[in-house]
C-alpha angles and dihedrals in degrees: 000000000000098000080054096051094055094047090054084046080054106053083040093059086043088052101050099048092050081048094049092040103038096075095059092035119032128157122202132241129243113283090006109168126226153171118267130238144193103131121121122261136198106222118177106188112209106226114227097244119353130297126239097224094169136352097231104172136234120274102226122172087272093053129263127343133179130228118239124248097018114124132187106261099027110139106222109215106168148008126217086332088318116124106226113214095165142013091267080057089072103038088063103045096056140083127163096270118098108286121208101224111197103216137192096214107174107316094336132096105205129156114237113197099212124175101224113224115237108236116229104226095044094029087218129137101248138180100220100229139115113232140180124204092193134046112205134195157159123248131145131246124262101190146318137233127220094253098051098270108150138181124189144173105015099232139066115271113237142178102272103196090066100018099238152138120247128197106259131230120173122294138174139240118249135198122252150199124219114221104183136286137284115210113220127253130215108311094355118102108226110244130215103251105233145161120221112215101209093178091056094065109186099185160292140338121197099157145049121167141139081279095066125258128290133186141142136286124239101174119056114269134184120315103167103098123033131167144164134285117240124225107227100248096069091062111112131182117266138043126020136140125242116217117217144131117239093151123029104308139032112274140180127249127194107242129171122226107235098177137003110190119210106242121185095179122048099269137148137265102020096153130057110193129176127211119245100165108110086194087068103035094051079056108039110005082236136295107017129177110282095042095080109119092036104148103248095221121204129167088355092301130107099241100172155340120258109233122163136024126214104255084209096047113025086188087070131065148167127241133197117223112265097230089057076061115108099343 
C-alpha cells in the first residue's frame, strides 16, 4: 500500500508540472489543426530590469559630467538592494551618497558602487543615462490554436538598435496598422511599414526564445481558414507558397524550397527558400523585416516560419520547422 501511494504521489507530481508548463510550451500533435497566419502584430516585450540604452551625462552648474561604471547595454536590475521596473524606479532610489547598482552586463551579473551627480536645474542625484524598460516590434502571425494560443515571428525579439538580447519578463501583443512597404537597399534588409497601437493591447506574451514568441489571445482573432501542421519530415524541395500581408489583407506568394535540412534537434534555420512570385517581388524585392513569422505552406499543411532574409539576396530567405515552433 505504501510503495503504491508513493508511486500515485509520483504520476500526480508528473501531472501537475505538464499541466503548469503546457500552456507556455506546447508542442503540437501529429496532424494538429490550426488556424493560419500570416497577419502583422504589434509585440512590446517588457525587459527584466531596465536597459541602459545611452550614457548621456548630468548638466551641473560646470557643464556636463558622466557617472563612472555605467556602460551602454547594462541591464540595471537594482538599486541599493531595490529591484528597478521603470525610470521613476531610479529617481527614488538615489541620493547623492554612493549607491551599490546591481547590473546584468553581458552574461554576468556584478555590483558597481557609482556617486550620482546632482543636476543643476532639478537639483536631484542622477545617474546620467537614457533607459528603456520595453522593447516593441513588429512581427507577423504564424498560426493560431482553438484555445488563443498564438506564435508568432520565429525568431527571438531583440533590441534592434544594439542587436541584443534582453532578460524577459513578460510583454503583450498590440494591433497595428500597415502603412506600406520599404524595399531594401545594398546591404540593408527592406522593412513592413507599420504602426503599433500600444493602447489596443490584444493580448499576452509569455515567451520569447530563438524559436520566435508565442502568447494568447484575449481579443477575438481570424477563424476562417484553418490547416494542419507538417512534421518536418515531410518537407521536401520545390514549390510552396509563403503567407504574408504586404496590402491590407494576408496573401499567398509563390516561393520555391531550395533546402530542407534534416534536423534531428530543435534548431534554426532548417529551410532556405527563394522567392518566385513577381507580384511580391515588384512590391517588396523579397523578404523584408516584418515578415518574419510568415507560415511557409507546402501540399495544404503549415510547414514552417520565415525568419531571416539574406542580406546579400533579399529574394532568398531562411525558415525555421513548424513543429520546433512553441514547444
Amino acid at each position: 500500500m505504501k510503495k503504491f501511494r508513493t508511486i500515485l504521489i509520483c504520476v500526480l507530481s508528473a501531472i501537475l508540472i505538464c499541466v503548469y508548463f503546457a500552456p507556455q510550451y506546447q508542442a503540437y500533435a501529429d496532424g494538429e489543426r490550426v488556424y493560419l497566419g500570416g497577419f502583422p502584430i504589434g509585440i512590446s516585450v517588457d525587459v527584466d530590469g531596465l536597459l541602459v540604452e545611452n550614457v548621456t551625462g548630468v548638466e551641473t552648474e560646470y557643464g556636463m559630467a558622466a557617472v563612472e561604471g555605467i556602460h551602454r547595454g547594462d541591464i540595471i536590475k537594482s538599486i541599493n538592494g531595490k529591484e528597478v521596473e521603470s525610470a521613476d524606479d531610479i529617481t527614488d532610489g538615489l541620493t547623492a551618497d554612493l549607491a551599490k547598482l546591481e547590473i546584468l552586463r553581458g552574461d554576468r551579473n556584478i555590483v558597481v558602487e557609482v556617486t550620482p551627480i546632482v543636476e543643476a536645474y532639478t537639483g536631484k542625484p542622477k545617474l546620467g543615462v537614457k533607459i528603456k524598460d520595453k522593447i516593441y516590434g513588429v512581427g507577423t502571425v504564424t498560426f493560431v490554436r482553438g484555445n488563443g494560443r498564438f506564435v508568432a515571428l520565429g525568431h527571438e525579439i531583440c533590441d534592434s538598435e544594439m542587436g541584443m538580447s534582453v532578460p524577459f519578463d513578460g510583454g503583450h501583443s498590440h494591433a497595428c496598422k500597415l502603412l506600406g512597404v520599404k524595399r531594401g537597399a545594398k546591404g540593408e534588409a527592406g522593412a513592413l511599414l507599420a504602426t503599433l497601437m500600444p493602447d489596443k493591447i490584444t493580448g499576452t506574451i509569455d515567451c520569447n526564445n530563438g524559436f520566435g514568441v508565442s502568447g494568447r489571445f484575449t481579443n477575438a482573432f481570424d477563424k476562417s481558414e484553418s490547416m494542419e501542421l507538417a512534421r518536418r519530415d515531410e518537407v521536401k524541395p520545390g514549390a510552396a507558397v509563403i503567407r504574408t500581408t504586404v496590402d491590407g489583407a494576408p496573401e499567398e506568394f509563390e516561393i520555391e524550397i531550395i533546402k530542407a535540412s534534416k534536423q534531428s534537434e530543435r534548431k534554426e534555420k532548417g529551410i532556405v527558400f527563394r522567392v518566385t512570385d513577381k507580384r511580391l517581388l515588384e512590391t517588396t524585392g523579397g523578404i523584408v523585416r516584418g515578415m518574419s513569422g510568415s507560415p511557409i505552406i507546402q501540399n495544404g499543411k503549415i510547414i514552417a516560419a520565415c525568419t531571416h532574409v539574406f542580406l546579400n539576396d533579399f529574394t532568398k530567405g531562411y525558415g525555421v520547422y513548424a513543429d520546433f515552433l512553441n514547444q
